[in-house]
Every structure is written in C-alpha cells, then in structure tokens.
C-alpha beads as a LAMMPS data file, in Angstrom:
LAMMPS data file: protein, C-alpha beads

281 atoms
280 bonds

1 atom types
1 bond types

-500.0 500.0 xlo xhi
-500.0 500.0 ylo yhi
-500.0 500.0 zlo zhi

Masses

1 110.0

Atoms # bond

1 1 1 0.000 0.000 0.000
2 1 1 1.564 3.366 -1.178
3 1 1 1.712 5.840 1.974
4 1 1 3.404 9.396 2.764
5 1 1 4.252 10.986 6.174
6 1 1 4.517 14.436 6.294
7 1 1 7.700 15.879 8.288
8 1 1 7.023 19.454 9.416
9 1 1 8.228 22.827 10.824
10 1 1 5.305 24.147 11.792
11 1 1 4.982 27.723 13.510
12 1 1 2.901 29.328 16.213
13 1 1 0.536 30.531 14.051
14 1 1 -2.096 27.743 12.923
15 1 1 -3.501 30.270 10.017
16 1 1 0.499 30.186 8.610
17 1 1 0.487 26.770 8.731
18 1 1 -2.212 25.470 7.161
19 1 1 -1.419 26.404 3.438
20 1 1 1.602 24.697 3.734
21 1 1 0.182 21.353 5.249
22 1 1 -2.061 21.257 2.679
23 1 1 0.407 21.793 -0.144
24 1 1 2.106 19.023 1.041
25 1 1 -0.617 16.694 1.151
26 1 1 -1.493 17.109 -2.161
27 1 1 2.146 16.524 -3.298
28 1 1 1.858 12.908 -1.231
29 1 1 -1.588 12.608 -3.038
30 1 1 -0.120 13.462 -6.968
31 1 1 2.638 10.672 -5.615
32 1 1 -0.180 7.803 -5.159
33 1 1 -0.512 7.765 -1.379
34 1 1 -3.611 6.406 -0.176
35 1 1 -2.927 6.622 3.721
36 1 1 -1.010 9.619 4.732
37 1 1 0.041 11.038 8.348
38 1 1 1.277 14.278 9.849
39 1 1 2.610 15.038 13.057
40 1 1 1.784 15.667 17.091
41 1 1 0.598 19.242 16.851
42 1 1 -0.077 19.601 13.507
43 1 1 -1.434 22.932 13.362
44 1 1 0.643 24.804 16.185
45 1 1 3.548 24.647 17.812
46 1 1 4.051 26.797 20.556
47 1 1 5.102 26.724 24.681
48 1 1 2.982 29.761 25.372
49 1 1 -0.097 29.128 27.459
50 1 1 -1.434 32.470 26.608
51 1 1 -0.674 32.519 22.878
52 1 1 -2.062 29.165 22.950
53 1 1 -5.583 31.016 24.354
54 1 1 -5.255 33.251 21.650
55 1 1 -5.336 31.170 18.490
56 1 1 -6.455 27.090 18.831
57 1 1 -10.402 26.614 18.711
58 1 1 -12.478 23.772 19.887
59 1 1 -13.062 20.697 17.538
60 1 1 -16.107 22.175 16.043
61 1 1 -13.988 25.562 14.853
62 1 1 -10.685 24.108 13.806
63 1 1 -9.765 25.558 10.336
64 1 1 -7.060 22.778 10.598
65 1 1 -9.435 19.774 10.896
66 1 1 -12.037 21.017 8.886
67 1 1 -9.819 21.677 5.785
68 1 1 -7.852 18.560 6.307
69 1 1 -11.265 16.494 6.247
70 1 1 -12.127 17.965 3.177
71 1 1 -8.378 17.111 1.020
72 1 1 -8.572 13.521 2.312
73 1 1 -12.640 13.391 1.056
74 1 1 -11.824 15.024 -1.980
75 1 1 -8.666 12.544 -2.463
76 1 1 -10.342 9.793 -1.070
77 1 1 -7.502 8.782 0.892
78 1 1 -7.166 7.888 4.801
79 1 1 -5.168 10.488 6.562
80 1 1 -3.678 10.304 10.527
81 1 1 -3.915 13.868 11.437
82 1 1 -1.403 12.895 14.192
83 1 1 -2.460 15.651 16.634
84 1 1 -3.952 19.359 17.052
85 1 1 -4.166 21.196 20.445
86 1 1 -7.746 21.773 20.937
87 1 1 -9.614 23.652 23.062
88 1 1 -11.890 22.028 25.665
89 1 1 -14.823 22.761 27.951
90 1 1 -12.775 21.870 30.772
91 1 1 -13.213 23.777 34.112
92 1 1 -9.111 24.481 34.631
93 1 1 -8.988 25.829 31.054
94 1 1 -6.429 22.725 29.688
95 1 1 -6.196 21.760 26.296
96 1 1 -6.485 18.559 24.441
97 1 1 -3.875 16.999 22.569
98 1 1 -5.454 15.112 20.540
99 1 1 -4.663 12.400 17.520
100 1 1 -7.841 12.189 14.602
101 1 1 -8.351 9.288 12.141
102 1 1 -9.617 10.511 9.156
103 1 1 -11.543 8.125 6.579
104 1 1 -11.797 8.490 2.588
105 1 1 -14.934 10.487 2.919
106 1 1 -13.738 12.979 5.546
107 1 1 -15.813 11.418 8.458
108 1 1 -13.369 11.380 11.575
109 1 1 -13.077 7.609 11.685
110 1 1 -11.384 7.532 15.166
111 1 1 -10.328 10.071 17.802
112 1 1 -7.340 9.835 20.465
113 1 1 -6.245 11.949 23.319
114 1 1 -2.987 11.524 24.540
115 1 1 -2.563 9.721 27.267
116 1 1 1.228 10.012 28.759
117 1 1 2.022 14.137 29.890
118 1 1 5.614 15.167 29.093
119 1 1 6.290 16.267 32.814
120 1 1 10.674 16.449 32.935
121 1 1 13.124 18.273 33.340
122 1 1 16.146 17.464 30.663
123 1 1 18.768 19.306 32.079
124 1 1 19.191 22.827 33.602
125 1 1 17.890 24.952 30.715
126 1 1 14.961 22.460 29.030
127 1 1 12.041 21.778 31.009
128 1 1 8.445 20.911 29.975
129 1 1 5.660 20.660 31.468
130 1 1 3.230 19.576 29.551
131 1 1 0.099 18.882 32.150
132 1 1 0.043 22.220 32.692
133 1 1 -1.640 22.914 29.571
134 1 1 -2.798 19.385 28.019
135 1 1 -5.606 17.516 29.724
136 1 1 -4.139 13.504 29.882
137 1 1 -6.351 11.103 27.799
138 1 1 -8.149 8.131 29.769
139 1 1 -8.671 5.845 26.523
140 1 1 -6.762 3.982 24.457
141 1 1 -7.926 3.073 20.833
142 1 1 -7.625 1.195 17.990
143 1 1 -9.499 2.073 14.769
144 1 1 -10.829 -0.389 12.076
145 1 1 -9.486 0.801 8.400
146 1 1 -9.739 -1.496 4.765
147 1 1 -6.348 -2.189 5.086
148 1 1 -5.703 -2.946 9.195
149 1 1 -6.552 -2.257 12.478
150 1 1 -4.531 1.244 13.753
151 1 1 -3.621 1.406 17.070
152 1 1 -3.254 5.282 18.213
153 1 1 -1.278 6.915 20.163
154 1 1 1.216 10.078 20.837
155 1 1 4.815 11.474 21.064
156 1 1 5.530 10.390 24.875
157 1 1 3.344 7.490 24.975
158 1 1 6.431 5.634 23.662
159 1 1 7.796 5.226 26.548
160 1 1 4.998 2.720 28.559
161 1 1 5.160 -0.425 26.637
162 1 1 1.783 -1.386 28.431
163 1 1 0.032 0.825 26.164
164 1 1 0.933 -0.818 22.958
165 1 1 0.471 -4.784 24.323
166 1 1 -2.947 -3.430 24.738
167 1 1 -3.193 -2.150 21.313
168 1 1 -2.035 -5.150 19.386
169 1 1 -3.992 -7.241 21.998
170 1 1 -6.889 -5.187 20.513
171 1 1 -5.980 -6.510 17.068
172 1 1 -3.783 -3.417 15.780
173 1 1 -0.875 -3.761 13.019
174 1 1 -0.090 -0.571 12.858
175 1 1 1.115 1.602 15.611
176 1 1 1.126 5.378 14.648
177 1 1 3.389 7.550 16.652
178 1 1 3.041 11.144 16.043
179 1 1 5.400 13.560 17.581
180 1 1 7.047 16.097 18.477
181 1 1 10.304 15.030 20.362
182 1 1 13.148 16.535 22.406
183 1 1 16.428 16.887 20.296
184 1 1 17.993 15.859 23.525
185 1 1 15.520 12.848 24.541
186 1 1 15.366 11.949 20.504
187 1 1 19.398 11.708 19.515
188 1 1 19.428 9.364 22.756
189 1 1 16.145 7.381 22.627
190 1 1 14.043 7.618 19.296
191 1 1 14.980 5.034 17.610
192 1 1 15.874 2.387 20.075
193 1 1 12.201 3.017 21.564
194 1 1 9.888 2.887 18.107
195 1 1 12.026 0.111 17.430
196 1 1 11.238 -1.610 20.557
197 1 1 7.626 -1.530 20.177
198 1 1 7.484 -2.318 16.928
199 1 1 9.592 -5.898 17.753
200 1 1 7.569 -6.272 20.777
201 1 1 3.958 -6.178 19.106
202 1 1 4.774 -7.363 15.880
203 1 1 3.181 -4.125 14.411
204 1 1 4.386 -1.563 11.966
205 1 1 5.027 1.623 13.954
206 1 1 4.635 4.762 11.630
207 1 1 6.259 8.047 13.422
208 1 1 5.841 11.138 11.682
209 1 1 7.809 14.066 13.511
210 1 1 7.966 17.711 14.083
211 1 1 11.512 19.099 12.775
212 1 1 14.009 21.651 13.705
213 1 1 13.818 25.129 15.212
214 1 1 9.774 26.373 15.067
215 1 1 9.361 30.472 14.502
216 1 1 7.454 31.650 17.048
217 1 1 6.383 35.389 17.849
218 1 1 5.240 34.595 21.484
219 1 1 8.141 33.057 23.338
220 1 1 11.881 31.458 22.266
221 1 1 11.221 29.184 19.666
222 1 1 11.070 25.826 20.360
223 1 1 13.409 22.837 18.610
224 1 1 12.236 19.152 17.127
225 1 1 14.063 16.481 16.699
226 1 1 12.813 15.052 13.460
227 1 1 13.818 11.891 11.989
228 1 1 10.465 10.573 11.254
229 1 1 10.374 6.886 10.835
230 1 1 8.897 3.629 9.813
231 1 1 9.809 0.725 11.491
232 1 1 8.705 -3.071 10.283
233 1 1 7.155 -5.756 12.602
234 1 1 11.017 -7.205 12.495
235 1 1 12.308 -3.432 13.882
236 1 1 13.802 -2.817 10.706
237 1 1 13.669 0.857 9.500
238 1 1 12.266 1.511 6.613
239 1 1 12.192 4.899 6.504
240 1 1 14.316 7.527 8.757
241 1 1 13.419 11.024 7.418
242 1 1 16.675 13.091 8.278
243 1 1 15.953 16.488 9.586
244 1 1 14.480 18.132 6.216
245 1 1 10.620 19.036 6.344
246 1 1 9.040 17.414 3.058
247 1 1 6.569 14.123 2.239
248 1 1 8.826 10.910 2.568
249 1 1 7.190 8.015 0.695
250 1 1 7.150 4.236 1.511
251 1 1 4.957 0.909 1.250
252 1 1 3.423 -1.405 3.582
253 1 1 2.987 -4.681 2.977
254 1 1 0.772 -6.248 5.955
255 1 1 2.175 -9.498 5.315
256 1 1 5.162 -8.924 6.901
257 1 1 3.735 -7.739 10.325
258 1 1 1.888 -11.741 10.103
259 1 1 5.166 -13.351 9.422
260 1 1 7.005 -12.028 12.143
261 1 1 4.265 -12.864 15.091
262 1 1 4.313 -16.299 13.686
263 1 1 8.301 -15.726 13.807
264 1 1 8.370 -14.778 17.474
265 1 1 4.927 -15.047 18.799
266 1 1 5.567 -13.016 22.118
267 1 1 2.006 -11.557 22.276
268 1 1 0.508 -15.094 22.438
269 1 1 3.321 -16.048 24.720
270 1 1 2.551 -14.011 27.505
271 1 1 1.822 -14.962 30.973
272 1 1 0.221 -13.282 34.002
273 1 1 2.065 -13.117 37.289
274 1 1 2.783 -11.787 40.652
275 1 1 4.678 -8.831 40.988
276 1 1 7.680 -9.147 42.811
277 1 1 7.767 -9.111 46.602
278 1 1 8.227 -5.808 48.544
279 1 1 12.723 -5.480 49.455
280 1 1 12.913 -4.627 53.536
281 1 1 14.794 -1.347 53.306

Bonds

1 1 1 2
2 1 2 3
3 1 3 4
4 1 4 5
5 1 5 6
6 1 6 7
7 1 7 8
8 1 8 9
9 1 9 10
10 1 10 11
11 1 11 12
12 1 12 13
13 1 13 14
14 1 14 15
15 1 15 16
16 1 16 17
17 1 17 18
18 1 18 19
19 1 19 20
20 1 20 21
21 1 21 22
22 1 22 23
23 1 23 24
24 1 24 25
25 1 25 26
26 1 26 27
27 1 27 28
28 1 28 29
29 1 29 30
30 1 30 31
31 1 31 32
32 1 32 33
33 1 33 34
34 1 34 35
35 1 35 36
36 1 36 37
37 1 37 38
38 1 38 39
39 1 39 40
40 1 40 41
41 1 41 42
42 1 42 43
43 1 43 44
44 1 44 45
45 1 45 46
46 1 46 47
47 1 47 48
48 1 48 49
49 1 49 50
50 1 50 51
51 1 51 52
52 1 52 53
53 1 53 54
54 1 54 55
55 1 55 56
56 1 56 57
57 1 57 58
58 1 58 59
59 1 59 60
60 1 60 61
61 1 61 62
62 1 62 63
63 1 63 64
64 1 64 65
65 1 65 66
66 1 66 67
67 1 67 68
68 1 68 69
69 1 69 70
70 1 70 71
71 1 71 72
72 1 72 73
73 1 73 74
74 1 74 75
75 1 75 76
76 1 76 77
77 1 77 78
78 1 78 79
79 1 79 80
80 1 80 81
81 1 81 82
82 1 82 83
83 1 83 84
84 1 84 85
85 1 85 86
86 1 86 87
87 1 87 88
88 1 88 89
89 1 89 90
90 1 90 91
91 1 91 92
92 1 92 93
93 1 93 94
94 1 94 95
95 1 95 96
96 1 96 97
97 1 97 98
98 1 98 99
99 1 99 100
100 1 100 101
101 1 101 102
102 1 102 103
103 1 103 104
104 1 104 105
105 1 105 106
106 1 106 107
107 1 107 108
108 1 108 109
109 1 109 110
110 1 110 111
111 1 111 112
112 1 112 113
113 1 113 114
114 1 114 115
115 1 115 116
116 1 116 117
117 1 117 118
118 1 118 119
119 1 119 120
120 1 120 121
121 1 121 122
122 1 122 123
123 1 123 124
124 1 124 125
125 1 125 126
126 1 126 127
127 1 127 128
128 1 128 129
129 1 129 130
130 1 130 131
131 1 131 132
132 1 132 133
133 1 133 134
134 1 134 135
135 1 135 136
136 1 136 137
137 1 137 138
138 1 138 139
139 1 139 140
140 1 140 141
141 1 141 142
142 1 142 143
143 1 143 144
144 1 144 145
145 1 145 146
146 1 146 147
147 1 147 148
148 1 148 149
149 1 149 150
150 1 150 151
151 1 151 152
152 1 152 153
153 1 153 154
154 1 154 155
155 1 155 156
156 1 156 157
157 1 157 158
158 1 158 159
159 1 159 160
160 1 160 161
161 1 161 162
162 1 162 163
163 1 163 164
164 1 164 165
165 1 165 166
166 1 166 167
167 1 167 168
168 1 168 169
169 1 169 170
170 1 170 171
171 1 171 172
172 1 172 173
173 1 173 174
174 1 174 175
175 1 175 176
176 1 176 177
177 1 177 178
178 1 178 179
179 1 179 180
180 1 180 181
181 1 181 182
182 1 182 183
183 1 183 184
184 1 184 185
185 1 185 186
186 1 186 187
187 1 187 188
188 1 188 189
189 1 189 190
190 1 190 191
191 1 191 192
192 1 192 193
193 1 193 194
194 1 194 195
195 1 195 196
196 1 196 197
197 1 197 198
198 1 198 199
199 1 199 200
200 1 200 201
201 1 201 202
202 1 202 203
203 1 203 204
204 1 204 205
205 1 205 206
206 1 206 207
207 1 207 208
208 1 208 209
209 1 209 210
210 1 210 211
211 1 211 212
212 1 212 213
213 1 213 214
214 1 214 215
215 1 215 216
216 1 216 217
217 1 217 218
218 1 218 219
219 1 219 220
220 1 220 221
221 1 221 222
222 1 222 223
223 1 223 224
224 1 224 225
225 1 225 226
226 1 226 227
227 1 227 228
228 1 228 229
229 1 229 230
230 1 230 231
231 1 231 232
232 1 232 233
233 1 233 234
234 1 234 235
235 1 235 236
236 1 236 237
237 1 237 238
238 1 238 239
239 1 239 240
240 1 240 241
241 1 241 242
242 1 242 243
243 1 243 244
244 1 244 245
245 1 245 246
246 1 246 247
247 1 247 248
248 1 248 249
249 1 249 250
250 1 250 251
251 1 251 252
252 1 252 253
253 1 253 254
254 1 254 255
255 1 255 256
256 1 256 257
257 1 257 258
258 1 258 259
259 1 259 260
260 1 260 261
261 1 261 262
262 1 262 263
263 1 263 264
264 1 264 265
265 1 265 266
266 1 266 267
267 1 267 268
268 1 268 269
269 1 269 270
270 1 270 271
271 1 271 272
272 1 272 273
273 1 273 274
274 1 274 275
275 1 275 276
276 1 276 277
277 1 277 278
278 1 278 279
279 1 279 280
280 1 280 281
C-alpha cells in the first residue's frame, strides 16, 4: 500500500500553517498515497499558554481539521492527522492533545487523546511541562481501516510499553506515533524506543515528527528532533526522514507484520504473574 508521512516545521501561528500542510498533502496525493500522516501538533507549535488562548479553537472551529477532512474526502484517501491542540470545555482551562483518524470520505473515523504528559526536566535549561496545559487522555484506541486495524497513540506514549500490548492485543498492526520530540531525549532514545515496540507487538510503527527550530512570535522558539520513521514488525527501518521538512514516501505490505508474530509469537506467549515481593529497606 503506497503511503506518505509528512515531516514538518510548523509555527505558532495555525492560520500560517495550514497552506503549507495542505500543499504538502497534495504533493503525497499526486505521488499515489492512499494513507497519509502528519505530526503531534499539527497545526501549532508553541510553549505559550497564553498565545495558545489566543489562536487554537475547539473541535467544532478548527480551520485545521475542517480543511484537512475535506483534502482527504476530496482525495479519497485515509489520513492520521497525528495531533492538534484543541480547546476544551474543561473547568481548569487545559487543552487537548489530541490524535484524529480521518476516513476516505472525511468522516473522523477515530479520535485519540494523549494519554502520557511530558512532565521532565532534561537538564538545567529544558524543562516541559506539559500537564500544565494538556488535559491527559483516559482511553486507548484502535481504529478499524480497509487495510488494518490502527492502534493510536502520541509522542511520549512511547515510553509505557503497556500501552501498545494493549493495542495489538486489541488486534492493531499498525502503531502510529506522532510527535514532536526533544532533540535531547530523541538523539538518545528515538529510535531504540519505536524500534522496541514495533519488535515487541509485531506491528508496523509509523512516526511522523515535528523538525528543527519552530518560529514563534510569542516566546523562544522551540526545537524538534525530526527523523520521522517507519519501522517493520522485524524493527527494521524503513524509513528515517533526516531532519528536512518534506513528504517521505514508503509501502506497507501487511504481510510482513503476520510473518514475524508467527516468527516470534511473544504476544501469544505471555503470561500473568505476581509482581515481585516488597525489598525490607
């Protein structure tokens, strides 16, 4: 199946961003993908609570969503619109993070709010806080699609493997993994992690990313790591996107994720047991 992720550099300003999205969808589209995906954040990046306030909308508003619904009707394809920061009706004012499945004729096929906060503190000058602002998710989900079962998910979700033995228990074979990660965190852990869960579920895990340094006219700009990948059901990479925004093409053959849980069946494997004993201190 002919697919396109989208690697971006998106700015502060969702109105900015939107032309440019587009454009690149349509280039995946004129290239023959029929499932595309974008990013965590797709339509604004930006560490400003305030600014924030000022320009995402609820659901119902979103320029974003709405125009993205109506290139992947009008193209007929299926499109991950890996996430947008939403407004809610929540009492404390947080946002939602949240991931949208989008089906051939623009109905949202599948919604997902991210689940794991970023809450650290990288080292002396890089901190995020990301509860502060996001609302967590409570759900997990996996989506039904003509061509497999998606399992959804976020950026920081990577690291809690619990999450995606629950999606491929669910039936998924692919795992998409939209972010927007750390330069720091990513050189370190990006790869070793996708790969992980892609050997451990036997899935495809699909990570479109968020690159380099994002303008922004409310705070200092923020940097991505990039380096969007695809990663087979053996952990091979198929695809590592570098550090260039652009649409970076590649197949999927479902066959494969099959042939390596027959390989190494580790999901069927599993056992229940006790957790270990409490250690006298």
């Amino acid at each position: 199946m002919k697919s396109a992720l989208l690697q971006l550099n998106v700015t502060d300003d969702p109105a900015k961003n939107l032309p440019v999205t587009v454009g690149m969808l349509r280039d995946a589209v004129a290239q023959g993908a029929k499932f595309v995906l974008t990013p965590e954040v797709t339509n604004c990046v930006s560490t400003s609570r305030r600014h924030q306030q000022d320009v995402l909308q609820h659901e119902s508003e979103d320029q974003t969503l709405a125009a993205l619904r109506s290139e992947a009707a009008d193209a007929e394809i299926w499109l991950l619109i890996g996430s947008l920061g939403l407004k809610t009706d929540d009492p404390d004012g947080r946002f939602a993070n949240r991931s949208f499945l989008i089906a051939p004729d623009g109905s949202v096929a599948a919604r997902y709010d991210k689940i794991h906060m970023f809450d650290v503190q990288i080292n002396e000058t890089e901190t995020y806080r990301e509860s502060e602002g996001y609302r967590p998710g409570t759900q997990a989900v996996v989506a039904e699609t003509a061509f497999a079962r998606i399992g959804m998910s976020v950026c920081y979700d990577v690291r809690f493997p619990k999450l995606y033995q629950a999606l491929a228990n669910a039936g998924a074979r692919i795992i998409t993994v939209p972010a927007a990660f750390s330069p720091v965190t990513g050189a370190a852990h990006w790869h070793a992690l996708l790969r992980a869960r892609a050997i451990e579920t036997g899935c495809f895990v699909i990570a479109p990313g968020q690159t380099g340094t994002h303008a922004s006219a409310s705070r200092k700009a923020r940097d991505t790591y990039g380096h969007s990948l695809v990663v087979s059901p053996w952990g091979e990479v198929i695809l590592d996107a570098g550090e260039a925004p652009g649409v970076y093409n590649f197949d999927l053959n479902m066959e494969e994720g099959e042939a390596a849980r027959r390989r190494v069946p580790s999901l069927s494997n599993a056992r229940e047991f006790r957790p270990p004993d409490p250690v006298d201190q």
